[in-house]
N, C-alpha and C positions, 0 to 999 in steps of 0.2 A: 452893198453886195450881199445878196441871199448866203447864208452861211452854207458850206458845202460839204459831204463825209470826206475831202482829203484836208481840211483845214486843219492849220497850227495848231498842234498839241496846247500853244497859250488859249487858242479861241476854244478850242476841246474844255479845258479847266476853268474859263470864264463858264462854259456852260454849264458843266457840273457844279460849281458854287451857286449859280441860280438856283438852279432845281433844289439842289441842298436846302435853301432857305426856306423853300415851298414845302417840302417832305418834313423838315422840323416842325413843321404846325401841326404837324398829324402824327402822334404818336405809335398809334394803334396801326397805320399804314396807309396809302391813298391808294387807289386807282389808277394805272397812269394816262387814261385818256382822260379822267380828272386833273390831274395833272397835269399835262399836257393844254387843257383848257387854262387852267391858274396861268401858264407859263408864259403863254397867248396874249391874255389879259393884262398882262401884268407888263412884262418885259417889250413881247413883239409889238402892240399895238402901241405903247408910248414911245416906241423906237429907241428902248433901253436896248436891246440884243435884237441880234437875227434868229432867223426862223431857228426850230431845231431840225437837226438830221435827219434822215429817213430810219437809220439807226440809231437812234440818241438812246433808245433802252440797252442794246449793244453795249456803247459807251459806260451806263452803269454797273451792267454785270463785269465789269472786269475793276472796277473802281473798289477797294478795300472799304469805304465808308456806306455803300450801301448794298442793301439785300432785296434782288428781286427774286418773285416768287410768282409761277406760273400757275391759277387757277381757275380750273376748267376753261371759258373762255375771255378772262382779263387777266390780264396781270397786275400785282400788290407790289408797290414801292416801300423801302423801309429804311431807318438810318440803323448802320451793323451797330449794335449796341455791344459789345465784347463779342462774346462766341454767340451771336444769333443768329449765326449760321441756319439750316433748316431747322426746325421745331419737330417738338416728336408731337405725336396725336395723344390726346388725351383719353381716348376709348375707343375703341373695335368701330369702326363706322357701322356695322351690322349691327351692332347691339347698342348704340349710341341714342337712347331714345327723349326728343323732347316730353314733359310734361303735358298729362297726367300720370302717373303709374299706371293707372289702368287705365290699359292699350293694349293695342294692337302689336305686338314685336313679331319681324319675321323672322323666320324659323331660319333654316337657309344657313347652317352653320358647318361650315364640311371642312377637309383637312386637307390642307395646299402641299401636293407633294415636293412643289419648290422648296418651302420654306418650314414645313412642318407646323402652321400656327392654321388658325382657323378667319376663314375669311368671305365674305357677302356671298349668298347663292340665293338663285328667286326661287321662291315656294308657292304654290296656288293656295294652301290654306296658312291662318292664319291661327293661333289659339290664344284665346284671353287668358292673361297672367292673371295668376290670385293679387288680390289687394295687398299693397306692399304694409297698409295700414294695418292689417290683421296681424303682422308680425312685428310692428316698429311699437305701435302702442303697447305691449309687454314688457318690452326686453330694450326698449329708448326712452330718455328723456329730455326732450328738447330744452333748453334753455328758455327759464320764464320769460314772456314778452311783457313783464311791467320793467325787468332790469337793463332791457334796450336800449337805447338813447333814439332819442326822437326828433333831437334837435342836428343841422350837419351844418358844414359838410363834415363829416366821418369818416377818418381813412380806415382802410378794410383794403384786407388780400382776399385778391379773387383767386378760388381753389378750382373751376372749371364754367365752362360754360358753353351751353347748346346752342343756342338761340336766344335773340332778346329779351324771352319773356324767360329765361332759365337762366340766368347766373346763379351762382354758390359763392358765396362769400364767408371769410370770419373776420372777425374787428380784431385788431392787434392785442387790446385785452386778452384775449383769449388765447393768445400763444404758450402762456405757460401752462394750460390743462392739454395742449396739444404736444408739446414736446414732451411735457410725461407721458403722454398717451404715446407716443413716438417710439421714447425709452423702451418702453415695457413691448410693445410688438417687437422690437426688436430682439430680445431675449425668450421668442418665440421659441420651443421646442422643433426640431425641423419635422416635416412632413410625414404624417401616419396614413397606410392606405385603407380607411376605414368603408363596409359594405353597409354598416348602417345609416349612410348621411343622408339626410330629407332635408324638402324644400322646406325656409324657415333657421334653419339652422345658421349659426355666424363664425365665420372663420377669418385668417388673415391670409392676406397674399399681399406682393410686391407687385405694386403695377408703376411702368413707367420708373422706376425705381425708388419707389415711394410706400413706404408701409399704411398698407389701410385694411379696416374692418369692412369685409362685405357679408352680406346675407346672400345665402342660396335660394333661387326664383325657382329655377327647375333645370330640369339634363337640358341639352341640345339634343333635338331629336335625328341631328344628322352628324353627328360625332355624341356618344353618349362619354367622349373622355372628358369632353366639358361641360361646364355649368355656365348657365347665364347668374350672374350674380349683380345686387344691387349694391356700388360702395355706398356705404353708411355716411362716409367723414369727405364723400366728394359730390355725391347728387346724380351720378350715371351710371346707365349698367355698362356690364364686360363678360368677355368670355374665356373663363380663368381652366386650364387644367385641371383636373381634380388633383394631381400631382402638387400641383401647385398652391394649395390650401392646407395652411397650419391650422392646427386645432386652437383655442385661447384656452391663456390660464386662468385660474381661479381670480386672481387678481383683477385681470384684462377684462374678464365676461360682469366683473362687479363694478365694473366704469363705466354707467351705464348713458351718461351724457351725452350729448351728441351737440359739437358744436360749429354750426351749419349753420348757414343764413339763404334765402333764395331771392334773389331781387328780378322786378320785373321792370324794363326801362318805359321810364313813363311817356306821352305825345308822341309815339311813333305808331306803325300796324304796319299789318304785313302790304304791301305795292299792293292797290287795287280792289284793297280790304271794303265792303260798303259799312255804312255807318251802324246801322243795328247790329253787325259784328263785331264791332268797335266796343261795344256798350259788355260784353261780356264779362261777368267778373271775374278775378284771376285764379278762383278755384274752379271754375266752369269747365265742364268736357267738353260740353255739346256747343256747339255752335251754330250750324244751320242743318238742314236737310237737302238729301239729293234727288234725283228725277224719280228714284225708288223707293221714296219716304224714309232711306237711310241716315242717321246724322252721321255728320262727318266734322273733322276742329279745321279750320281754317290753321295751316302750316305754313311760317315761313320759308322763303325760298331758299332751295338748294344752298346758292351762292351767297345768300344772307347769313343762312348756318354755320357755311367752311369759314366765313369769311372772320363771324364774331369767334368761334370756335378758336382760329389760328391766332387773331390778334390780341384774344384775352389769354394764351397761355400763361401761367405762372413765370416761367421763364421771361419769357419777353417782357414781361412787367415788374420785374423783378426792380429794377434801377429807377423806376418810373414812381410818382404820388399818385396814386389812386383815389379819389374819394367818393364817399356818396352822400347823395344829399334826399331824403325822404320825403316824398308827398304823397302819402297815407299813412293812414296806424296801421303797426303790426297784427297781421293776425296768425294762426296758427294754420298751418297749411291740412284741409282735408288727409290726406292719405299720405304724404311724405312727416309729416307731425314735426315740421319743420320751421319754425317764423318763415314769414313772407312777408313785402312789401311789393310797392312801386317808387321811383324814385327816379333820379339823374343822375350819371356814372360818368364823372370827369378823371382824363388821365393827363397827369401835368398840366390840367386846368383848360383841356380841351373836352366840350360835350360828347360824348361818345354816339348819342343817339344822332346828334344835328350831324356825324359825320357821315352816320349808315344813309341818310337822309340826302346830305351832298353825294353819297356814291352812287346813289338809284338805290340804293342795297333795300330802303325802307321810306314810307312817305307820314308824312303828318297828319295828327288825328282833325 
């Protein structure tokens, strides 16, 4: 008998333990029309269980072990890991920009009378940021790429991440120059409202409730109360109050480190990518040309972006093995002066690209 929505709380629980089984192989989150397909496969067609519900996602939202999450048009499966309740975002979506630095950011930054924070607005022009590189190479020093390790897999905490070709990462080595680095923002002097701050300059603010070093890119031209700012210690920009910008101390501005990795996941491209775009190296801007002899980069999709975005939070990975495993040598990134790779990024020992891959989210080189 086809399973039906008034059936026995038992058959109700037989069903969620299935799906349970299926959603533990994917860390990072599924799909549920992925899902839904595995459950098919697996269960329905050997005549393990019957069909599911018309509402079997219903069913999960009210279940304590798991977390759905409604994006744009699918929804993300997850198993509640303690409080993984929703996630907060990692950066302003308006100012959220994949790689290269120099781009294109839209202006479009105005002041939400709801909420008082600043939030997405379209602008017809666009104005090119100065090189983040003119100010990193001074006043940053990357961590040498001969002291790397070459050989993985390597576990590493991922500190944020745009899209596939932009993760941020540090190797657990590196923890104890970061919690010094911690310590000391924290005994920040509080907030001076200074008239002579320029683009270029580094200050501290709390984002997400996390202390970090950013540099100042330039005002918002549609609230001059804020600044686009690039975090140093995380890989993305933001758009920070000027309130909200501690000065650093003598100490803090003499640290001058910067310990930041960017990984770029290897065998994947964006859906629909053709092959000579494929072949791009990963300091490359340009990518092709449009009907107006314009170049343009080849941008992963929307729902590619939200998707690696949500599922690689700090948080969420927090309980999780992370590691990476490298295929290429290090090199020094053009304009972030930052290491970079290519590589494979497994979580609990699941490939994270072969997943974007099973969800349509990305296809194979």
């Amino acid at each position: 008998m086809i399973f039906q929505e008034d059936s026995s709380n038992d058959r109700i629980e037989e069903t969620r333990e299935l799906l349970y089984k299926i959603i533990k192989e994917f860390p990072s989150g599924i799909a549920s029309t992925f899902l839904e397909q595995l459950y098919n496969e697996r269960y329905v067609q050997t005549s393990i269980a019957n069909s599911l519900p018309k509402n079997w996602i219903d069913l999960l939202r009210v279940a304590e072990e798991f977390h759905v999450q409604d994006v744009s048009t699918y929804t993300l499966l997850f198993l509640s890991n303690g409080n993984i309740a929703k996630q907060q975002k990692i950066c302003c979506e308006s100012e959220c920009l994949p790689a290269p630095i120099i781009s294109k950011i839209e202006e479009g930054l105005c002041k939400s009378e709801e909420n008082n924070k600043p939030e997405n607005k379209e602008s017809k022009e666009n104005n090119i940021l100065t090189p983040i590189s003119a100010f990193m190479s001074d006043q940053f020093e990357p961590v040498a790429l001969d002291t790397l390790p070459t050989i993985g897999p390597v576990e590493i905490l991922i500190v944020s991440a745009l899209d596939p070709d932009n993760i941020f990462f540090r190797f657990k080595k590196w923890n104890v120059y970061c919690e010094y680095l911690n310590s000391s923002l924290l005994r920040l002097p509080p907030p001076m409202l200074e008239n002579n701050v320029l683009p270029g300059q580094v200050f501290c603010t709390q984002i997400e409730g996390d202390w970090c070093r950013v540099q100042l890119i330039k005002k918002s031209t549609a609230n001059p109360q804020y600044w686009v700012v690039y975090v140093v210690d995380a890989g993305f920009f933001y758009a920070v109050h000027k309130m909200e910008l501690r000065p650093l101390t003598e100490a803090v501005t003499s640290f001058k480190k910067t310990f930041i990795a960017q990984c770029k996941l290897d065998g994947i491209c964006v859906r629909g990518q053709k092959q000579k775009e494929i072949e791009v190296d990963i300091n490359q801007r340009m990518t092709d040309k449009d009907k107006n002899g314009q170049w343009y980069r080849i941008q992963w999709l929307p729902e590619t972006q939200h998707f690696v975005n949500e599922a690689l939070q700090p948080n969420r990975l927090r309980d999780k093995l992370v590691e990476l495993i490298l295929t290429s040598e290090w090199k020094l990134h053009n304009e972030k002066r930052i290491p970079v790779c290519t590589g494979k990024l497994f979580i609990d020992s699941t490939d994270f690209a072969e997943q974007l891959v099973a969800m349509g989210l990305a296809q194979r080189k």
